[in-house]
C-alpha positions as CSV (number, residue, x, y, z in Angstrom):
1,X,25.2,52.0,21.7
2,X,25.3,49.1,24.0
3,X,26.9,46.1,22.4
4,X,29.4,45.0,24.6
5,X,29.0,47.3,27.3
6,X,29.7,44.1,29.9
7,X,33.0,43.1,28.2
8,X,36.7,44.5,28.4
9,X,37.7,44.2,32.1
10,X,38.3,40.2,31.9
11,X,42.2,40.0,32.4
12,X,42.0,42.5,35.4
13,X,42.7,40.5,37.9
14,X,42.7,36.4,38.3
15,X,39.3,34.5,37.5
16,X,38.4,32.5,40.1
17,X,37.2,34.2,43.5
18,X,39.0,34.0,46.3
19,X,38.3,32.0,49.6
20,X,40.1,31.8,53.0
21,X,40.6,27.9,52.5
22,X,41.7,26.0,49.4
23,X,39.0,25.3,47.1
24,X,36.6,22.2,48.0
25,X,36.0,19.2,45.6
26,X,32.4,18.7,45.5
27,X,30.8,15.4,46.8
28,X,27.2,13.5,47.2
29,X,27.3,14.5,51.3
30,X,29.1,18.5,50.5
31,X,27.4,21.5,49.9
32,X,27.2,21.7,45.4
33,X,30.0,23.8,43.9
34,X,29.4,26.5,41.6
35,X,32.1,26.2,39.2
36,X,31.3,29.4,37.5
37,X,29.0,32.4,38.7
38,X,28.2,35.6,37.7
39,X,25.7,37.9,39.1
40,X,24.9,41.8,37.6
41,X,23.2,44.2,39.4
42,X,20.7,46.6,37.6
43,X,19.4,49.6,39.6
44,X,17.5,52.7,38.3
45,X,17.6,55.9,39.3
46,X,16.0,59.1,38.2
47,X,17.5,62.1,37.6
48,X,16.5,65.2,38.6
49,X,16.2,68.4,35.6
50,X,19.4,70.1,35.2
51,X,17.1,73.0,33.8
52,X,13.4,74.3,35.3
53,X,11.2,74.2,32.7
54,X,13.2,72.2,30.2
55,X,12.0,68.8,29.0
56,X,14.9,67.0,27.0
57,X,18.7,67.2,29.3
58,X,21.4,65.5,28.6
59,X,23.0,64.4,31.7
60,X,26.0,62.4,30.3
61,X,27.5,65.2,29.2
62,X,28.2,66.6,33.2
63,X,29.8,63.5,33.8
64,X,32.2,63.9,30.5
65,X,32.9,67.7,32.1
66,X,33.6,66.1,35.3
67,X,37.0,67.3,36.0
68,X,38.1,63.8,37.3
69,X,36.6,62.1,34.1
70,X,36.1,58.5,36.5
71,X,33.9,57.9,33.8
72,X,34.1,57.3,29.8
73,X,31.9,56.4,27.6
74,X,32.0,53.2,25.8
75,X,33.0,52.8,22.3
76,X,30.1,51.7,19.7
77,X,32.1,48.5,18.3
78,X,29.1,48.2,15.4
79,X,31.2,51.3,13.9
80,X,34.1,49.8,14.1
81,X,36.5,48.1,11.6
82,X,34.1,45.3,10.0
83,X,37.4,43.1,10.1
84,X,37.0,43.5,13.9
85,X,33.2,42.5,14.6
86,X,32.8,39.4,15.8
87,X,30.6,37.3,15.3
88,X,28.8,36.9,19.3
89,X,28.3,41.1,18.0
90,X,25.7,39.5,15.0
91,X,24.0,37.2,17.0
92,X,23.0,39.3,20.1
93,X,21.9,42.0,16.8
94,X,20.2,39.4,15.0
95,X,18.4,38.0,18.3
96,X,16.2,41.3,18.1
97,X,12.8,42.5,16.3
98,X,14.3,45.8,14.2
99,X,12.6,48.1,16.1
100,X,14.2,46.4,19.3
101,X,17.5,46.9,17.0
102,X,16.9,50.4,16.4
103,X,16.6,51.1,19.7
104,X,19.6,49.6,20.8
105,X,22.3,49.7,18.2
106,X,21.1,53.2,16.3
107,X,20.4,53.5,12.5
108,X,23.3,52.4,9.7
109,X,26.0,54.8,8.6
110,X,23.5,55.9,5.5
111,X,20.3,56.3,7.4
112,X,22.1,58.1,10.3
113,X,22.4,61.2,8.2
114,X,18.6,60.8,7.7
115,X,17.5,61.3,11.2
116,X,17.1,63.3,13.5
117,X,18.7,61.2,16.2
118,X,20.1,58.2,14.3
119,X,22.4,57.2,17.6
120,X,21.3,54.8,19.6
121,X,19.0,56.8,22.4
122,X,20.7,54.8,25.0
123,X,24.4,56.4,26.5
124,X,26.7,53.6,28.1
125,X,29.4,55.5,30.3
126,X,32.0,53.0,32.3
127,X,34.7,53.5,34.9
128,X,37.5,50.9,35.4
129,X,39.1,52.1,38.0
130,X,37.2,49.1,40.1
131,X,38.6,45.7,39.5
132,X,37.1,43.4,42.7
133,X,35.3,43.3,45.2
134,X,36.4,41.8,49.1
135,X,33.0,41.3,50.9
136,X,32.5,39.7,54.5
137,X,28.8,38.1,55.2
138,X,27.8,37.5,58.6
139,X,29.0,34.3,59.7
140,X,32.0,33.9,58.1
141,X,35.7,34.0,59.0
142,X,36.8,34.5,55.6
143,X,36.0,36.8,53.3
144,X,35.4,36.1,49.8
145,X,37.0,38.5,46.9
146,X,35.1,38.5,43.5
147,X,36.2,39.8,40.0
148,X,34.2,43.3,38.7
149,X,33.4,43.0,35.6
150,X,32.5,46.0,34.5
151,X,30.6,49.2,36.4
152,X,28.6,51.0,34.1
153,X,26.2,53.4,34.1
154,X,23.1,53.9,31.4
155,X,21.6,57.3,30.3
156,X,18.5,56.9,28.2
157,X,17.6,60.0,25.8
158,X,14.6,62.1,26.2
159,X,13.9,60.4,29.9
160,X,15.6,61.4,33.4
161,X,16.8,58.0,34.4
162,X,20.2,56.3,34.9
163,X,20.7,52.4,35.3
164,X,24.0,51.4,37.6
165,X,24.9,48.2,36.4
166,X,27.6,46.1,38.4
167,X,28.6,42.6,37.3
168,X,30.8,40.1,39.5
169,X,32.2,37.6,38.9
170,X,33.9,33.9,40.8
171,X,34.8,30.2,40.3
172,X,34.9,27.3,42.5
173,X,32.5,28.9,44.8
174,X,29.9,26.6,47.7
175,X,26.6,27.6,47.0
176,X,25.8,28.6,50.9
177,X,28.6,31.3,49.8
178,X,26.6,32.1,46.7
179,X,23.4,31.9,48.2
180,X,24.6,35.1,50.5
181,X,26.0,36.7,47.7
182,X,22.8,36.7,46.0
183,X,20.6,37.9,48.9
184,X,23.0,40.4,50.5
185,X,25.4,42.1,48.7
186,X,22.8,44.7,46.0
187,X,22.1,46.5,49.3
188,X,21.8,50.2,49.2
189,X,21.4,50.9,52.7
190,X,20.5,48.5,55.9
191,X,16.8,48.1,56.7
192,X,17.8,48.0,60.2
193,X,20.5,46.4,62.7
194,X,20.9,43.4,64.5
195,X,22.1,43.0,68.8
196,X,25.4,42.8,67.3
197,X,25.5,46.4,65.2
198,X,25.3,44.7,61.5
199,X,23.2,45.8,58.5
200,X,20.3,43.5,58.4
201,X,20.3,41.3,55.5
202,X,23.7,42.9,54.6
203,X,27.1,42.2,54.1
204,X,29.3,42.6,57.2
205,X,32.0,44.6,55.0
206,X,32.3,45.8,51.3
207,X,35.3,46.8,49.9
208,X,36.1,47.9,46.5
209,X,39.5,47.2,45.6
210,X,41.9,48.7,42.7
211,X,43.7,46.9,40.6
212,X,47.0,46.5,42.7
213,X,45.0,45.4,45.9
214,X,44.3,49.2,46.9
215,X,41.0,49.7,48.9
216,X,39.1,52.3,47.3
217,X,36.0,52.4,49.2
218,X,34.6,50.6,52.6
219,X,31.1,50.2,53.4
220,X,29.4,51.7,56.5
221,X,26.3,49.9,57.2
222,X,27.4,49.6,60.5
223,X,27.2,53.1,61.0
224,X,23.7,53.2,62.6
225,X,23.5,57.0,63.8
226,X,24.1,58.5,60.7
227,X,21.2,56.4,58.6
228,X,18.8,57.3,61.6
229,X,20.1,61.1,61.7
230,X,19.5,61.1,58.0
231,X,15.9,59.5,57.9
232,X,14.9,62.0,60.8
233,X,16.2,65.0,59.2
234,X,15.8,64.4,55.4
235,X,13.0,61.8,55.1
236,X,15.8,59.4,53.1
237,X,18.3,57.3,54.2
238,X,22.1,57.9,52.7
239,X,23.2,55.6,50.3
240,X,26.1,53.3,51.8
241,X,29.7,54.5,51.6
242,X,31.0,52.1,49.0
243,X,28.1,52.7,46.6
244,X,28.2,56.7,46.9
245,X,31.9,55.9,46.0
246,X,30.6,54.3,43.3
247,X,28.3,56.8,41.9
248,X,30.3,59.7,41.8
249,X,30.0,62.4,40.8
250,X,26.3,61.6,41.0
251,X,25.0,62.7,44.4
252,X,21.4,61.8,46.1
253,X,19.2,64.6,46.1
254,X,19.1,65.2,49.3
255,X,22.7,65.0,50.1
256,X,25.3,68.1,51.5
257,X,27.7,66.2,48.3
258,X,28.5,69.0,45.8
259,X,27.5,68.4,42.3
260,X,24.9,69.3,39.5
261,X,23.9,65.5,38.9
262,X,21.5,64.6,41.6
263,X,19.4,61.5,41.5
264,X,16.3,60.3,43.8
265,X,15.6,57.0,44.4
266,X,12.8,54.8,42.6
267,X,13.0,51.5,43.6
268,X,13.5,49.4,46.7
269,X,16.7,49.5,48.2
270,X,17.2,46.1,47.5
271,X,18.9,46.4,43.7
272,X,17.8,43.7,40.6
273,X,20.0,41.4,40.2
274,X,20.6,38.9,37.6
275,X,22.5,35.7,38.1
276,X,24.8,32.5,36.1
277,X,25.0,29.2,37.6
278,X,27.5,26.7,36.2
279,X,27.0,24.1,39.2
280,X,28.8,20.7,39.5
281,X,25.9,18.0,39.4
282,X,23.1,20.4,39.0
283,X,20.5,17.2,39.7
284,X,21.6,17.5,43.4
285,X,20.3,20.5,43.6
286,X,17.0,20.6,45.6
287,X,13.6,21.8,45.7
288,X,14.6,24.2,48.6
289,X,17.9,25.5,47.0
290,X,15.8,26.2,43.4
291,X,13.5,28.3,46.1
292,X,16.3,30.1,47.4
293,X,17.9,31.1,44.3
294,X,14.7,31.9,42.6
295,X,14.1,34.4,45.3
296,X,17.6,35.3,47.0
297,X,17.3,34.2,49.4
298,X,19.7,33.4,52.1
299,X,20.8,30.0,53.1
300,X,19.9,27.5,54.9
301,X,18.6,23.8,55.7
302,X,19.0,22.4,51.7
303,X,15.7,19.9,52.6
304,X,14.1,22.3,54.1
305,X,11.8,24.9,52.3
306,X,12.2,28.9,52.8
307,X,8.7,29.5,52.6
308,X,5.4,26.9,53.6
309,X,4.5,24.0,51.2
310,X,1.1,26.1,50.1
311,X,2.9,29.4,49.7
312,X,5.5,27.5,47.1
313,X,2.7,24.9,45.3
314,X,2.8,27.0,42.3
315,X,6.3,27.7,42.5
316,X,7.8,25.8,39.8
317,X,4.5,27.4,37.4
318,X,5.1,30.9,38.2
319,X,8.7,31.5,38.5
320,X,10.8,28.6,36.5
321,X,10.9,28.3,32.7
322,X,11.6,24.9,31.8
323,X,11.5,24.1,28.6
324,X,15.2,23.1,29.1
325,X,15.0,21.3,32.1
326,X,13.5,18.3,33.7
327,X,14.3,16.4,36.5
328,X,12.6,13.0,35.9
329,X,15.1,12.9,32.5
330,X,18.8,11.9,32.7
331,X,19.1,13.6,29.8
332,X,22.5,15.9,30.4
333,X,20.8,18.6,27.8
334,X,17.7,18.9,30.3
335,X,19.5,20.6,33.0
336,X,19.0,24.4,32.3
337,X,16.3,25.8,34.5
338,X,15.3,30.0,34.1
339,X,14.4,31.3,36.9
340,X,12.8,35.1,37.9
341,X,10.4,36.8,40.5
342,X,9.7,40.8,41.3
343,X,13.8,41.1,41.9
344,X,16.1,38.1,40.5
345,X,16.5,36.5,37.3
346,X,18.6,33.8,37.5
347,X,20.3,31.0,34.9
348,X,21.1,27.4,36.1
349,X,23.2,24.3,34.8
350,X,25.4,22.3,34.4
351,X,28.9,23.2,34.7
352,X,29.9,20.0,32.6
353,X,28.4,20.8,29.9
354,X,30.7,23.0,27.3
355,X,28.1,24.9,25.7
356,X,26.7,26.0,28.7
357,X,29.4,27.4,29.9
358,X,30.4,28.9,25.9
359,X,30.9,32.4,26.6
360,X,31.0,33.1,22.7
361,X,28.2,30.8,21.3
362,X,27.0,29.2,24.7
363,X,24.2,30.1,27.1
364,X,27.0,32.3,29.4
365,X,27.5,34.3,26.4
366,X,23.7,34.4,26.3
367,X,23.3,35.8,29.5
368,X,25.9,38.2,29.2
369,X,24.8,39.7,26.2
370,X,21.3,38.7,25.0
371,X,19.5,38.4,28.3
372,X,21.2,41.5,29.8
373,X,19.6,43.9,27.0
374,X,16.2,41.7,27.9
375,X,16.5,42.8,31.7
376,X,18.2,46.3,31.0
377,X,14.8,46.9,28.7
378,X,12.5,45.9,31.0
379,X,14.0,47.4,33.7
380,X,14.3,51.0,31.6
381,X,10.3,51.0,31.2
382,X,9.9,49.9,34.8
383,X,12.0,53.0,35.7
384,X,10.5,55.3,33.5
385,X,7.4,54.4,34.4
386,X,7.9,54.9,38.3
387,X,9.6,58.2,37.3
388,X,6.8,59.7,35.6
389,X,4.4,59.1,38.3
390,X,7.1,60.5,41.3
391,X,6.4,63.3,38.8
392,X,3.0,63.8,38.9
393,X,3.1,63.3,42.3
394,X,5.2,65.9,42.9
395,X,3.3,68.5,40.3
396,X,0.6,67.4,42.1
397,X,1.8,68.4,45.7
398,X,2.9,72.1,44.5
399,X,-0.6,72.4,43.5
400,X,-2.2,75.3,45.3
401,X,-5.5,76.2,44.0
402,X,-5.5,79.3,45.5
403,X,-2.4,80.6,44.0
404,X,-2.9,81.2,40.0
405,X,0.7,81.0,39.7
406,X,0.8,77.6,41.0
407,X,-2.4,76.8,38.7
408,X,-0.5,77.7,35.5
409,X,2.8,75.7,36.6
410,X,0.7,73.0,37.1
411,X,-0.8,72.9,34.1
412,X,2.5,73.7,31.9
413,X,3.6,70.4,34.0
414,X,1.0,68.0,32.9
415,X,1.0,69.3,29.2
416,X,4.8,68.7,29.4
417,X,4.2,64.9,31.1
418,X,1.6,64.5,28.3
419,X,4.4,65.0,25.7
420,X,7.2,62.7,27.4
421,X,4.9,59.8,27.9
422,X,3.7,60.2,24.2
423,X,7.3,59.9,22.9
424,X,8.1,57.6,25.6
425,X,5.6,55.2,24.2
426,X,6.6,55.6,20.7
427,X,10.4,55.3,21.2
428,X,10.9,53.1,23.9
429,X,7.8,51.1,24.7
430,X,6.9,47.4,23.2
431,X,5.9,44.2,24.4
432,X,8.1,42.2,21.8
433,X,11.4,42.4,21.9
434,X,12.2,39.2,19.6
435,X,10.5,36.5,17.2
436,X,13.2,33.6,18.8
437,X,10.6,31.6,21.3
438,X,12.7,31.5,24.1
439,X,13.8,35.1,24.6
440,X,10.4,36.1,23.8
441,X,8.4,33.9,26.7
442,X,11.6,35.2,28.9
443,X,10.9,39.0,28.0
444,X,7.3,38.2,28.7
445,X,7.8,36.6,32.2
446,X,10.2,39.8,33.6
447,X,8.1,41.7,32.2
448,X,4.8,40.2,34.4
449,X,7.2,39.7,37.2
450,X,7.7,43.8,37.2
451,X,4.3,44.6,36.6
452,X,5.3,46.8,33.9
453,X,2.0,46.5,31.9
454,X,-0.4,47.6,34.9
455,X,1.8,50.3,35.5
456,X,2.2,51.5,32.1
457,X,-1.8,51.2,32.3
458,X,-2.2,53.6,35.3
459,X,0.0,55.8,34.5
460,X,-1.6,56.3,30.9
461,X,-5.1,56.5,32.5
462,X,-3.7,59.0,35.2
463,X,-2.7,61.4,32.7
464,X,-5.8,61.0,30.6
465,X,-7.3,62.0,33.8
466,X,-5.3,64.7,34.2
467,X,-5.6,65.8,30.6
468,X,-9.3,65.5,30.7
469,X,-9.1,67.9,33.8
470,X,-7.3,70.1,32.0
471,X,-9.4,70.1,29.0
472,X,-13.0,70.6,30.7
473,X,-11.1,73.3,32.9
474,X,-10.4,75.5,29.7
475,X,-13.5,74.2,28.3
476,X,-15.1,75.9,32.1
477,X,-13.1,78.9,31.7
478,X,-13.7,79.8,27.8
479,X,-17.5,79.2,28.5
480,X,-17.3,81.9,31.4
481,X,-15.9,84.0,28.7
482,X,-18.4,83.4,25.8
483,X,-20.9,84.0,28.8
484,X,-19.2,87.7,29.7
485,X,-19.3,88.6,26.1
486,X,-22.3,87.3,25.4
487,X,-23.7,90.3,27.7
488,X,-21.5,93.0,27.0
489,X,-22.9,92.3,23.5
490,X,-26.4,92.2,24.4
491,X,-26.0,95.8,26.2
492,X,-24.0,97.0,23.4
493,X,-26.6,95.6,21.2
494,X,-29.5,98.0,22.4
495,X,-27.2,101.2,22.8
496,X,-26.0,100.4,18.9
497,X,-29.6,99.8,17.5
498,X,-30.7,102.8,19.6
499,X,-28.1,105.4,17.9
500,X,-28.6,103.5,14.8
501,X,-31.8,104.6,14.4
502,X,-31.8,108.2,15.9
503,X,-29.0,108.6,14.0
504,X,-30.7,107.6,10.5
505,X,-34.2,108.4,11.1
506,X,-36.0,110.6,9.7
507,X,-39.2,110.4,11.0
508,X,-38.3,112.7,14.2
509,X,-36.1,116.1,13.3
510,X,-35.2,116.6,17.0
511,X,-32.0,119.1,16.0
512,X,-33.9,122.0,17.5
513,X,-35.8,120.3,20.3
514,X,-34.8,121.2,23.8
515,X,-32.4,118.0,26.0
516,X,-34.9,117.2,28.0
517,X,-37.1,116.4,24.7
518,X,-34.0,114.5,23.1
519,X,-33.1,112.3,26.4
520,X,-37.1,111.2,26.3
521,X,-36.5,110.0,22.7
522,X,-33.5,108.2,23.2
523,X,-35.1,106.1,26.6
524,X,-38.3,105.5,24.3
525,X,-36.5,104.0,21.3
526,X,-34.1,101.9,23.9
527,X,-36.8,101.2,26.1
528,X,-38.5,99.8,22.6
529,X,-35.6,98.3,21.7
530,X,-34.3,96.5,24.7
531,X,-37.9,94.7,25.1
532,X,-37.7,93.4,21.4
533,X,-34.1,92.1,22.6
534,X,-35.4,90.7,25.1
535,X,-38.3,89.1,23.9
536,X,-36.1,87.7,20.9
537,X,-33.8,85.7,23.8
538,X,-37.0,84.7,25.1
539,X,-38.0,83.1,22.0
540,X,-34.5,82.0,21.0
541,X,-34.3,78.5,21.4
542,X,-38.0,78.1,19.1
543,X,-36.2,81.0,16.7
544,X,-32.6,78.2,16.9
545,X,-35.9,75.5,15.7
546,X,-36.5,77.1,12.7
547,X,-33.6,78.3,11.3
548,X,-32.9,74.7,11.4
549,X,-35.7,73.7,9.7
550,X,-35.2,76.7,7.4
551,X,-31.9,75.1,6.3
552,X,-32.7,71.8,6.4
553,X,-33.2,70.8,2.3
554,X,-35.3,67.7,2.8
555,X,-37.9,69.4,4.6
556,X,-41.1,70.6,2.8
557,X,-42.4,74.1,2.9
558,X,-45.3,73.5,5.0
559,X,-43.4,72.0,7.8
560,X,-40.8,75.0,7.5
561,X,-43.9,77.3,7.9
562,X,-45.3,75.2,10.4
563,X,-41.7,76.0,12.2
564,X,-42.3,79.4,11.8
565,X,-45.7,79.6,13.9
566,X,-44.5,77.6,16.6
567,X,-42.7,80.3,17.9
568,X,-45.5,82.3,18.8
569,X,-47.7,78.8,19.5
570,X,-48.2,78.0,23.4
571,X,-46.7,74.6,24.4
């Protein structure tokens, strides 16, 4: 069940995120405010098997025997009190095609019973032990303190992947300071280091912070040795401190961190990340800052583009949906631009206008509810995807033809892939998600963004391959079989026909005769015997000619007799 999943943590702490100086009224020379911003973060991660040989583990349930219990999992409101569901609960159900709906919100209370697995497939687990976030970019005095939303972590049933989810949250924000946010702060690890000793492209300092103010995890992307000791020894870079923190009592595969859940990264280290912007005067707002958000990138010169003119002349086709906004229209209700690439997905508009900023009824409820499940989806088959083929990879790589224990393991492993994509397909995979116009075109454009059909594509024809290896390997191995008993029968054949007809024969009373006489006898009758054999292989394929003839009802007499003399007829 994962209604809701993003609510509950609201009141944690105050709303508005937290600058160094007071906040800034916004004017036609001043950087635009964002009166209201929210970005999520959405990374998978697959899971390694809890048990060799098994297909189906439930991995949730290590983190409900974790002795700390950090995490809980999330109470399915759609079995609640009816009195209690609200009405934003009906909409974000009703926005759905029914298979979408059975996907996400399970069967009814009559049906459950029914089937065989009538909950939703999808486990929502949440820790609140995290209520903000203090995080110093590069360049900056101040650092800026954002609301956590909620941290929550998604289990899918009947495939080995997790989904960290992280949403923030701030008010009254410049958008330089949410540009960085944006392009720094979903790193997992630095992709290097500048002169100075700071993460490239990250965040100077992370700091998760409790409740009461308490810092419960720092980052370490300044800590340069230990990324390049881990690289050189274990071919993958740690995760940073504050996100391991975050994780527990997960642990990377590869790390010394006790624990049965291990995980192995899938994706770049740069997480998705989806993004709200309620901005003040949204028709300031540039061609150069649309890049930038559209892409997360980080700021700079507002009249001046990230990227060349001919790298960005199809920008607005390929990466803005704007059937709610246009520029050339003062039009207050054409202000809402969509945006999305490969890694962000990100919401636009006006912070003046109420419904836009409607966290019930409005678009923010929209994107908090409705367009989360649309990312969360198409980010599950991404994930699946890429996890089935690190599989085959890896069945693959243990491969050793010479070792026939290897050979079998490898072929249980592809028969078992075989299976999981099959009910993959049928439980999980769709390329609707709703019959409402907007959601679907959005669905569509992540979904192309992701590449999620050409990889669903290749890794369908991969395991045909595989499978069709498989199958003309048996196919090899049973023929070599048929071959083998196809001469021990032939040999058995003449040594049975031989003693059949000593044996029954009366025409030579050899009871009295002396060995020697008796040994002739028997290698005259095989000898007689095996040539006939022979001779009848010899002719098999004209004998196969007329036994088909022979059975064949349309044909006439003569041209089954005719079939009869041409196996002795020269050709």
């Amino acid at each position: 069940m994962v209604s809701q999943t993003i609510d509950g943590l609201d009141s944690k702490v105050d709303s508005k995120a937290r600058l160094a100086s007071d906040p800034i009224e916004s004017t036609p020379e001043s950087t635009p405010l964002v009166r209201t911003f929210h970005q999520i973060l959405l990374w998978p991660l697959q899971l390694l098997p809890l048990k060799e040989g098994s297909q189906i583990h439930h991995h949730w349930e290590l983190l409900e025997k974790d002795a700390g219990r950090i995490w809980k999992e999330v109470d399915d409101e759609f079995c609640a009190d009816p009195d209690a569901f609200q009405e934003r609960h009906y909409r974000e159900f009703v926005t759905f095609l029914p298979y979408v709906q059975r996907l996400l919100y399970g069967e009814g209370a009559k049906r459950r019973s029914m089937a065989a697995y009538g909950e939703s497939p999808i486990k929502a687990y949440r820790r609140t032990d995290v209520a903000a976030v203090r995080i110093l970019f590069p360049e900056r005095d101040a650092p800026v303190v954002f609301d956590v939303r909620h941290v929550d972590l998604y289990f899918f049933y009947d495939v080995d992947l997790v989904i960290l989810a992280v949403e923030v949250s701030g008010s009254d924000l410049p958008l330089d300071v949410v540009q960085d946010s944006l392009h720094r702060f979903g790193r997992a690890y630095p992709a290097g280091w500048t002169a100075e000793g700071d993460g490239i492209n990250c965040p100077r300092k992370v700091e998760w912070l409790a409740a009461d103010g308490r810092v419960l995890a720092v980052s370490d992307y300044e800590d340069r040795k230990q990324y390049l000791a881990s690289v050189c020894r274990e071919r993958a870079p740690p995760l940073a401190a504050h996100w391991q923190y975050l994780l527990n009592p997960m642990a990377a595969h590869h790390s010394d961190q006790a624990g049965a859940l291990r995980f192995r990264q899938l994706e770049y280290y740069r997480m998705p990340l989806m993004a709200y912007l309620a901005v003040e005067h949204p028709e300031r707002l540039t061609r150069a800052d649309f890049a930038r958000l559209a892409y997360a990138n980080a700021p700079g010169d507002r009249h001046a583009l990230p990227y060349s003119e001919k790298y960005l002349t199809s920008f607005e086709e390929n990466h803005c949906y704007d059937r709610y906004y246009d520029e050339t229209q003062s039009d207050a209700r054409l202000r809402t631009r969509v945006m999305c690439c490969d890694h962000a997905f990100l919401i636009v508009g006006d912070a003046a206008r109420p419904v836009f900023l409607d966290a019930e009824r409005g678009v923010l409820g929209q994107f908090r509810h409705q367009f989360f499940l649309l990312a969360l989806i198409a980010h599950m088959h991404k994930g699946a995807l890429l996890m089935m083929s690190d599989r085959l990879v890896h069945a693959v790589t243990r491969l050793n033809i010479e070792q026939q224990e290897t050979v079998r393991r490898f072929r249980a492993e592809i028969r078992g892939l075989l299976e999981i994509f099959l009910r993959f397909t049928h439980r999980y995979w769709f390329h609707d998600v709703s019959e409402h116009v907007q959601t679907r075109e959005v669905f569509h454009a992540l979904v192309k963004h992701l590449g999620t059909d050409r990889l669903y594509v290749d890794i369908r024809e991969e395991l045909k391959d595989m499978g069709a290896y498989l199958d003309s390997d048996l196919l090899r191995r049973q023929s070599n079989i048929f071959l083998r008993l196809t001469v021990v029968t032939m040999i058995g054949l003449i040594g049975t026909t031989t003693t059949g007809f000593l044996g029954m024969s009366s025409l030579i009373a050899a009871t009295d005769h002396h060995l020697a006489a008796k040994a002739v006898y028997v290698a005259v009758t095989a000898a007689a015997f095996a040539a006939l054999t022979l001779y009848t292989l010899a002719k098999s394929q004209r004998i196969a000619g007329f036994l088909d003839a022979l059975t064949n009802e349309r044909l006439p007499l003569r041209n089954k007799a005719d079939a009869l003399l041409d196996i002795w007829r020269r050709k």
